[in-house]
C-alpha positions in Angstrom: 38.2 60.2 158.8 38.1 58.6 155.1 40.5 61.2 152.6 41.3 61.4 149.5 43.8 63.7 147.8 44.4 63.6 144.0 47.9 64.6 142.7 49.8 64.7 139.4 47.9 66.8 137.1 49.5 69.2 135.2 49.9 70.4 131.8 50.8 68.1 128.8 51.3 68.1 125.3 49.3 65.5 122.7 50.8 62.1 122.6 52.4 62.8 126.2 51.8 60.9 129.3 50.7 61.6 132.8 50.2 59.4 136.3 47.8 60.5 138.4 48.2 59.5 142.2 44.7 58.9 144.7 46.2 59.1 148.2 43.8 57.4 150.7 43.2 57.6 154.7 41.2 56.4 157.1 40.7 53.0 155.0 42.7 51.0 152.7 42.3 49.5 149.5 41.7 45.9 150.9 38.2 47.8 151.6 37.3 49.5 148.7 36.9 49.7 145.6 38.1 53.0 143.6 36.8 54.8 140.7 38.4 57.8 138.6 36.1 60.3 137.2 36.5 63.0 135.0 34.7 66.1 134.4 34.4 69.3 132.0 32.6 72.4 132.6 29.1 72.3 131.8 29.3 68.2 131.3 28.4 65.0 133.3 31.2 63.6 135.5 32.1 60.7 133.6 33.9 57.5 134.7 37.4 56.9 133.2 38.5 53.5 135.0 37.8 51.7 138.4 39.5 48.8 140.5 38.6 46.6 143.0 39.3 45.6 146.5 43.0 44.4 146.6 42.8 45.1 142.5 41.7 42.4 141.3 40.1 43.3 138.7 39.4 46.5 136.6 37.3 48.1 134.2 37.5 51.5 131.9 35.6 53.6 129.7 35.9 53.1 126.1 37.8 56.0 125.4 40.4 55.5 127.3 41.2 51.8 127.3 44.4 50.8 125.7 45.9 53.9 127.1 44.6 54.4 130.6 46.1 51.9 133.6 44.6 51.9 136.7 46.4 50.3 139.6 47.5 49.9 143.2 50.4 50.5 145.2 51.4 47.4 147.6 50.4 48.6 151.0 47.3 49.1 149.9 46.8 53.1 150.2 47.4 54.8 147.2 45.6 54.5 143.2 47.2 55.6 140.6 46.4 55.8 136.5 48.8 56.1 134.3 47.7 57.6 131.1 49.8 57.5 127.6 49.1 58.8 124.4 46.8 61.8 125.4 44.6 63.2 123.5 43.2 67.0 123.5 40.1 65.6 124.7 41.1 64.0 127.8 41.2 67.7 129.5 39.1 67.9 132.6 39.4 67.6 135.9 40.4 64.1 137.5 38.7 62.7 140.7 38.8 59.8 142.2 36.6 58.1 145.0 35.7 55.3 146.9 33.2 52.6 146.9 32.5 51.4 150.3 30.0 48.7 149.2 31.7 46.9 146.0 31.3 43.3 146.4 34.7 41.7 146.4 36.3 41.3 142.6 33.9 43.9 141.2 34.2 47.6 140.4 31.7 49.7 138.1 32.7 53.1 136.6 29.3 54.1 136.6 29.3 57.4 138.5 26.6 56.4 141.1 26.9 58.7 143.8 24.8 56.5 146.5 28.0 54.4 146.4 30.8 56.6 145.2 30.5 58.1 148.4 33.4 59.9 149.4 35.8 61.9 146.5 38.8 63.8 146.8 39.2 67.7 145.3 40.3 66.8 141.9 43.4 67.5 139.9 43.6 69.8 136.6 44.5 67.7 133.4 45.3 69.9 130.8 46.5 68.3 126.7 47.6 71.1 124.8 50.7 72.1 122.4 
């Protein structure tokens, strides 16, 4: 059965830093490609970052990049994004998911949901003082 479980949220103050973990099962990373999205009440689910099969390559919103690092842990199971310098506005809650059908080396952060298939429950990032 393909999982996966978000982890790490919590509550942080501006400036701070946070890594969020995507555990996977049922499939590894040599077979997907994985996407964090974002969401606030009452707004779209947005992409924040993606990677591809075995991580070779990456991609990220604008608002995010230069602070937001997506990567992958060596046996091939678990995502994480690290995020530095957060900012009030990066409040929301954190999912990630995978995409079955990326070609090899590609990613998109696009949040189409006929690919980004399978998600996990989220995780609560909160950036207050």
């Amino acid at each position: 059965q393909l999982q996966l479980v978000e982890s790490g949220g919590g509550l942080v103050q501006p400036g701070g830093s946070l890594r969020l973990s995507c555990e996977t099962s049922g499939f590894t990373l040599r077979s997907s490609a994985i996407g964090w999205f974002r969401q606030v009440p009452g707004k779209e689910r947005e992409g924040v970052a993606c990677i591809s099969r075995r991580g070779s390559s990456t991609d990220y919103a604008d608002s995010v990049k230069g602070r937001f690092t997506i990567s992958g842990d060596s046996v091939n199971t678990t995502v994480y994004l690290q995020m530095n310098s957060l900012k009030p506005e990066d409040t929301a809650i954190y999912y990630c998911a995978s995409d079955l059908y990326a070609s090899p080396g590609t990613c998109t952060i696009v949040l189409d949901k006929g690919r980004y298939a399978r998600w996990g429950q989220g995780t609560q990032v909160t950036v207050s003082s």
